[in-house]
ZAMARGU-4260 file (C-alpha; in steps of 0.2 Angstrom, whole numbers, plus 5000, padded with zeros to 4 digits):
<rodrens>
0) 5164/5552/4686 | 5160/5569/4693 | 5158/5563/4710 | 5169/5547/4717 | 5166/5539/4732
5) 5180/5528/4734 | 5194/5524/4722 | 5203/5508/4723 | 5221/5507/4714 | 5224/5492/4709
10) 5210/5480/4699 | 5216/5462/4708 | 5208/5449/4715 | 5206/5461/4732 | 5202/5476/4723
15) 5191/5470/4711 | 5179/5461/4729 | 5182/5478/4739 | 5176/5488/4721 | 5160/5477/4719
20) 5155/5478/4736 | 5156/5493/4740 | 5147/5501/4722 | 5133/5484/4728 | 5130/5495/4744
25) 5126/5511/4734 | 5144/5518/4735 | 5149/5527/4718 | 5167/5517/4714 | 5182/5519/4702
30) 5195/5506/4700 | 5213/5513/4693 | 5223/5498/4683 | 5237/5500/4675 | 5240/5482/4666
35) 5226/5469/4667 | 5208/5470/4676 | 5210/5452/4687 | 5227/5454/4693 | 5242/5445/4696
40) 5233/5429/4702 | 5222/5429/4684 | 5233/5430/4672 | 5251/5427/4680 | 5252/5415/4695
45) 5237/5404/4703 | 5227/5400/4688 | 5240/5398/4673 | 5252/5388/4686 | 5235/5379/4691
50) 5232/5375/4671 | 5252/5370/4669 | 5249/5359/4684 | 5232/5349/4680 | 5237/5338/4666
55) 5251/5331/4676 | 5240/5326/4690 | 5227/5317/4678 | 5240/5308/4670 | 5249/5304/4688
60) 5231/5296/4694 | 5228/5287/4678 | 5244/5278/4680 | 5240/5273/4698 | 5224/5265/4694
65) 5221/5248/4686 | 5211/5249/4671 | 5218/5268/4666 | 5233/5263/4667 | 5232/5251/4654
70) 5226/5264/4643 | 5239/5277/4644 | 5250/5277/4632 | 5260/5292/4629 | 5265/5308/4637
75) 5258/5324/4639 | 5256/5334/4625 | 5264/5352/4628 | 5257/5360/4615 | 5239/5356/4620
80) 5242/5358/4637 | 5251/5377/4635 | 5235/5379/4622 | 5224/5378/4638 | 5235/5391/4648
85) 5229/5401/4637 | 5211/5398/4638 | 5215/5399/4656 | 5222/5416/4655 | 5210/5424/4642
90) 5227/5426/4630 | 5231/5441/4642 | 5216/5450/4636 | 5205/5458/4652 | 5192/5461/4640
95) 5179/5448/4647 | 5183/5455/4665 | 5173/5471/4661 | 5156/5468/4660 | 5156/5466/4680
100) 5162/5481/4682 | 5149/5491/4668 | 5133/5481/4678 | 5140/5488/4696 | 5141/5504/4687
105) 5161/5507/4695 | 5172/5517/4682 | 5187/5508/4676 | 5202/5521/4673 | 5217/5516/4666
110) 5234/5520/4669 | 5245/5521/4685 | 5237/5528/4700 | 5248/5539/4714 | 5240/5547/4729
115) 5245/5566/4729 | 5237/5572/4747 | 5221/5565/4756 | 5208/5558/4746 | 5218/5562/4730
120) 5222/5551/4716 | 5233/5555/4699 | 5233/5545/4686 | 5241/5553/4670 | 5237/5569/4669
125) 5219/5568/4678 | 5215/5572/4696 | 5203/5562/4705 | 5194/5566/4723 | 5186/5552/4733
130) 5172/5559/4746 | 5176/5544/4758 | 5192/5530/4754 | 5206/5526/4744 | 5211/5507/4744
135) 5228/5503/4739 | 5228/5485/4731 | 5244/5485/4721 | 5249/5468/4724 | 5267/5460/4722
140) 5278/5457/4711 | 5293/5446/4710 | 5310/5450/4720 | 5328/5451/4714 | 5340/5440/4722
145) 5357/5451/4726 | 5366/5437/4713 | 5382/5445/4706 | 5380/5445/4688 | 5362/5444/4687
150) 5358/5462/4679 | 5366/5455/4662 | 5356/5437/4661 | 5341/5433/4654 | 5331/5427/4668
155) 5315/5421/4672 | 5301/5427/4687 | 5285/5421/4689 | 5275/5428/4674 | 5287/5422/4662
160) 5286/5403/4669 | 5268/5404/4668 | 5266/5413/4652 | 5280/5405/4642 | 5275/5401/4624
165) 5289/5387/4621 | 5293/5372/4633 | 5311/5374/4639 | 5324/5357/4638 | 5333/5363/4655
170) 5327/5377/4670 | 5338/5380/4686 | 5324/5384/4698 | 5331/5396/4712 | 5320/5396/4727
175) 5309/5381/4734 | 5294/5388/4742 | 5277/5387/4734 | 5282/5396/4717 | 5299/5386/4716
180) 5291/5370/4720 | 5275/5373/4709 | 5281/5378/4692 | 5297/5364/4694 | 5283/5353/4695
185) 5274/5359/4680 | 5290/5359/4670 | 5297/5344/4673 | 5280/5338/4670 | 5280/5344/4652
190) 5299/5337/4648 | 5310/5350/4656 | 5324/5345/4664 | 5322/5355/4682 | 5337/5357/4693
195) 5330/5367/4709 | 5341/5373/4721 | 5335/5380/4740 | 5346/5387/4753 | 5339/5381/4766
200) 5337/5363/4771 | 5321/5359/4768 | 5309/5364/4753 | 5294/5373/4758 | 5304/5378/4775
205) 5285/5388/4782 | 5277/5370/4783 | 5280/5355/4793 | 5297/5345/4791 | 5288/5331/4782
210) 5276/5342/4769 | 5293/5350/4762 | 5302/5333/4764 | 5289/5321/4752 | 5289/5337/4739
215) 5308/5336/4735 | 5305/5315/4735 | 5294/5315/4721 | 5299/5328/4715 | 5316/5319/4713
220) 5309/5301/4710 | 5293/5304/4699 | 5299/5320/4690 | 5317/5317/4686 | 5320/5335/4694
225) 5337/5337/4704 | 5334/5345/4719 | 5349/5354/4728 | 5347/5359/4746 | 5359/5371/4758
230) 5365/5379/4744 | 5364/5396/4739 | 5368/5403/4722 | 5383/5418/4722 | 5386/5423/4705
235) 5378/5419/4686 | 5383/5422/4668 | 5377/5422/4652 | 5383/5415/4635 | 5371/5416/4620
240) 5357/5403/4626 | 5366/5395/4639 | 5365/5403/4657 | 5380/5397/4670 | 5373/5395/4688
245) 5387/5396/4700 | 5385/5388/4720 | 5390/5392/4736 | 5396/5374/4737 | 5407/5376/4723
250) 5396/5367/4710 | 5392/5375/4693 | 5374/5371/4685 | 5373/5374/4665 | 5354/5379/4658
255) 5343/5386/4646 | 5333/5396/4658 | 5334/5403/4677 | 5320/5405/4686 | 5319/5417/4700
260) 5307/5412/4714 | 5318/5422/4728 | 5304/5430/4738 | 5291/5445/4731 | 5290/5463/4734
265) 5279/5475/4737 | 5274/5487/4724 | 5273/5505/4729 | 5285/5512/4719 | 5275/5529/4713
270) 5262/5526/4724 | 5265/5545/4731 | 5262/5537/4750 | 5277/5551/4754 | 5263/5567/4751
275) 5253/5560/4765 | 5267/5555/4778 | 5268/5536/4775 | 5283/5528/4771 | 5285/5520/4755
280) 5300/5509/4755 | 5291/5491/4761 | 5275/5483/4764 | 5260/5495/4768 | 5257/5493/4790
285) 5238/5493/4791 | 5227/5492/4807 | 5213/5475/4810 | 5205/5484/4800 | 5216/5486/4786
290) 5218/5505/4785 | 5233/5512/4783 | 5241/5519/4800 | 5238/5535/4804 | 5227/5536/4790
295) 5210/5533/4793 | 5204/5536/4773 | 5217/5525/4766 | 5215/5507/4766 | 5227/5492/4759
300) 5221/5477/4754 | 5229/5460/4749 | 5249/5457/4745 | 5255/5475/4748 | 5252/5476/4766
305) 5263/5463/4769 | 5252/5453/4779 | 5245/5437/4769 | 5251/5436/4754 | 5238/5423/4747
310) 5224/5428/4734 | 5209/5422/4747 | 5216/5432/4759 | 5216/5448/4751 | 5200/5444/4745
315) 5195/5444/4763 | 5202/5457/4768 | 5194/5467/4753 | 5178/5462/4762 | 5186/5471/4777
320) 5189/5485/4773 | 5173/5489/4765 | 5163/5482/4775 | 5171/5497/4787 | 5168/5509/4773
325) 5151/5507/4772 | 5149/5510/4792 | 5150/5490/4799 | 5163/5487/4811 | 5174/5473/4804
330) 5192/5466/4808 | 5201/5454/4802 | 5199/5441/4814 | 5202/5429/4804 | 5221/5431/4801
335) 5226/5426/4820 | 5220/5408/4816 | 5233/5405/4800 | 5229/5408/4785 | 5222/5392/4775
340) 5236/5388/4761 | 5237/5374/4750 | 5254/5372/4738 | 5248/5360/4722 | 5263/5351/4720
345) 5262/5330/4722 | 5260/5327/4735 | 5249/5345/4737 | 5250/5352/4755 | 5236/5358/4762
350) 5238/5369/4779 | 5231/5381/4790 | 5235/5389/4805 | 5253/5384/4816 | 5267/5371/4813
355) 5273/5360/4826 | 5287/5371/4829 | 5277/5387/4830 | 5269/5379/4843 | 5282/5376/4852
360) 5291/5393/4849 | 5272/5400/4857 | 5275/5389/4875 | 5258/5382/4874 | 5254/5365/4878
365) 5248/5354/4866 | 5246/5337/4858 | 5249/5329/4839 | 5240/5318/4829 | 5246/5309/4815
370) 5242/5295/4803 | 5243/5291/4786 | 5232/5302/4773 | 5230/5285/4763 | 5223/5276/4779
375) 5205/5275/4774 | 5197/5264/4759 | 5190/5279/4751 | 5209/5284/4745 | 5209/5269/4736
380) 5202/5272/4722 | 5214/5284/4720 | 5227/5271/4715 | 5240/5263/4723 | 5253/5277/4731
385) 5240/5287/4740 | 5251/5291/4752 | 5257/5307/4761 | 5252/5313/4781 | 5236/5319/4790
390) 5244/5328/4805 | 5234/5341/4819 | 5241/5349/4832 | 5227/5352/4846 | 5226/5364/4860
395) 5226/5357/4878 | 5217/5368/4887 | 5200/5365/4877 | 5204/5353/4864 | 5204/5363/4848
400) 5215/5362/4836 | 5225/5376/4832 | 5235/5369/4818 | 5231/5356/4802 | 5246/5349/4789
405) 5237/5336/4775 | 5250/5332/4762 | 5244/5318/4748 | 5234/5319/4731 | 5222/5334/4729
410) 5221/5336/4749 | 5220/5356/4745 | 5198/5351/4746 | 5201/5342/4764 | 5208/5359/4771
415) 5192/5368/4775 | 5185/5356/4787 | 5199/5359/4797 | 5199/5380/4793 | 5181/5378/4800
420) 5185/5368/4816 | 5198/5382/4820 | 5187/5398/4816 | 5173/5389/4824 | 5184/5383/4838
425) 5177/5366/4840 | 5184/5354/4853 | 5189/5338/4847 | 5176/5329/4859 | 5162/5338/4849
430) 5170/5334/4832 | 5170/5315/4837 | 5152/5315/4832 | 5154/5325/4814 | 5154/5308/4804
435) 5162/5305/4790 | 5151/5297/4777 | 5161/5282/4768 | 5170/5277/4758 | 5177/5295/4755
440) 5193/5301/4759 | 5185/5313/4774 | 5186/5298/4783 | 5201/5304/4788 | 5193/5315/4802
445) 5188/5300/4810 | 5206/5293/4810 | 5212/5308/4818 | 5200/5309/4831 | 5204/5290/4835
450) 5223/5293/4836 | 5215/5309/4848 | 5205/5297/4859 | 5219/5282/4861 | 5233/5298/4866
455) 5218/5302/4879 | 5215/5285/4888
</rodrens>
């Protein structure tokens, strides 16, 4: 292009929205991508976990209800179901990605972008200038445990788990957030024998107590999947195939593969932030409006800056940050409520906003309500073991709730109700008369705001 307008680095999820809306308002765009148009979300993380994931789920509600049940008679087939993944994924091949970008007329160049002074980009051996912005959305990618002996094993991060061609017989899982507890799911759920190991006490340590709690009771009781909590692990080795783990609590763990889930880093590596004063070494700060301190040409959207490592979220503030490029005042006002997040394993958990103890940690006052996520006839026909917990954590001083935990089967689609009671700050006396229709499981809501009204009397 002989004149650019804005150039994004980086095609993901965020750069891709802030690219298409920006060339939609009549800017003249270029998007720098150096592996795959789509991103790290596409092709390596939410949707082939997602595909991984699905088949287990089906079979898991079959077996719960009468009549299906009956009818299943064998086990998922791996082949067919890493067949799919790959459907899911395009086979790695970004092809069908770039037709959105010819109609909006943005210029796709590949290769690896770095800023080299204001409003410059250099990718190879080509100089770029933007009249108005550079966005930075460079994403994420996984981090490195300081593990002695972990420089000479073959291990596995999070694109290898989701990509793999071949179903492993055993996988040590280090790390029991969402990655960790995700993919030990979807292994165990295709015949792997998972051993997951988290230092800490609890898995998914960022959610309530009892979201993390049920996770590492079915994954122990339906999957087979041996989960090891408090301890850490403080050295590995490698012997042809096999792979020794070795523990802080002085057990040893043979397996076939070792799968990091330790964490992410940002990637800025080469990114040139050092010829305009910015310091490279972490996570990009960014203003409300996600541009870049001190920087008022340079935005960064999504994973790099640090902020809200989630797809949706860098999706929003993609919508950010050009919104402010094409002259609107936008913030990202959305981010002080707590991000919506949903972690797919069985049961799922769905949250948004704070936790019981961030609530506490704020010195607020506030109220909880809790009751059974399988309290309502509509879960029913879910099957019998419908369980997990519905919990809200409700603002005293004008009754909005500031914090929403659902954990049971496929409660990621019940978390948006509550993501618009919070944004919209609705108080639970006005929510009373948002009816539920029956027999669905939103029935729920009226549940909750029964438990609400009996705590008030």
């Amino acid at each position: 292009m002989s004149e650019i307008d804005v150039i994004v680095i980086g095609a993901g999820p965020a750069g891709e929205v802030a690219a298409g809306r920006l060339a939609d308002g009549g800017l003249r765009v270029a998007i720098v991508e150096k592996h795959l148009v789509a991103g790290e979300c596409s092709y390596y993380a939410c949707m082939p976990s997602k595909a991984l994931l699905r088949p287990g789920e089906l079979l898991g509600e079959a077996k719960r209800v009468p009549g299906t049940r009956e009818a299943v008679t064998g086990t998922i087939d791996v082949e067919s179901t890493l067949a799919r993944r790959d459907e899911v994924i395009h086979d790695l091949d970004d092809s069908a990605q770039l037709p959105w970008l010819e109609e909006r007329g943005i210029e796709l160049i590949r290769g690896e972008g770095a800023l080299e002074g204001e409003k410059t980009v250099r990718v190879g051996d080509q100089t770029y200038t933007a009249s108005k912005a550079v966005i930075i959305s460079t994403g994420t990618g996984a981090a490195i445990p300081p593990i002695e002996g972990i420089d000479d094993v073959d291990t596995w991060n999070n694109r290898d788990a989701t990509t793999a061609s071949v179903r492993p017989d055993s996988m040590v899982v280090l790390g029991g957030g969402p990655v960790g507890s995700e993919l030990s799911t979807a292994w165990a759920s295709l015949g792997t024998k998972v051993t997951l190991v988290e230092p800490e006490p609890r898995l998914l340590m960022r959610e309530e107590p009892f979201a993390g709690e049920q996770v590492a009771a079915s994954l122990q009781k339906n999957y087979g999947v041996k989960v090891i909590l408090g301890a850490l692990a403080t050295k590995v080795s490698q012997a042809g195939n096999a792979i020794t783990v070795e523990l802080n609590d002085g057990r040893t763990l043979e397996t076939e593969k070792l799968l990091l889930a330790t964490g992410r880093k940002p990637l800025v590596e080469g990114l040139g932030l050092e010829t305009i004063g910015v310091d490279g070494s972490g996570f990009i700060e960014v203003e409300e409006n996600m541009s870049v301190k001190g920087q008022g040409w340079l935005y960064a959207i999504g994973d790099v800056n640090g902020r809200v490592l989630l797809t949706h979220m860098g999706k929003y503030q993609a919508w950010v940050a050009s919104g402010c490029i094409l002259g609107r005042a936008v913030a990202a006002t959305a981010e002080p409520y707590g991000s919506p997040r949903v972690t797919f394993t069985d049961p799922q958990v769905a949250a948004v906003g704070i936790t019981e103890a961030d609530a506490r940690s704020s010195g607020r006052e506030f109220d909880i309500v809790e009751v059974p996520t399988g309290a309502v006839a509509g879960a029913s026909f879910y099957g019998k073991g419908v369980d997990g917990t519905s919990r809200l954590i409700i603002d005293r001083s004008d009754e909005t709730i500031i914090g929403a935990t659902f954990t049971g089967f496929e409660t990621a689609e019940m978390i948006h109700a509550a993501t618009i009671a919070m944004v919209g700050e609705v108080p639970m006396s006005r929510l009373r008369h948002a009816v539920p229709s029956f027999p669905t499981r939103s029935e729920i809501w009226l549940r909750l705001a029964e438990a609400y009204e009996s705590r008030q009397d």
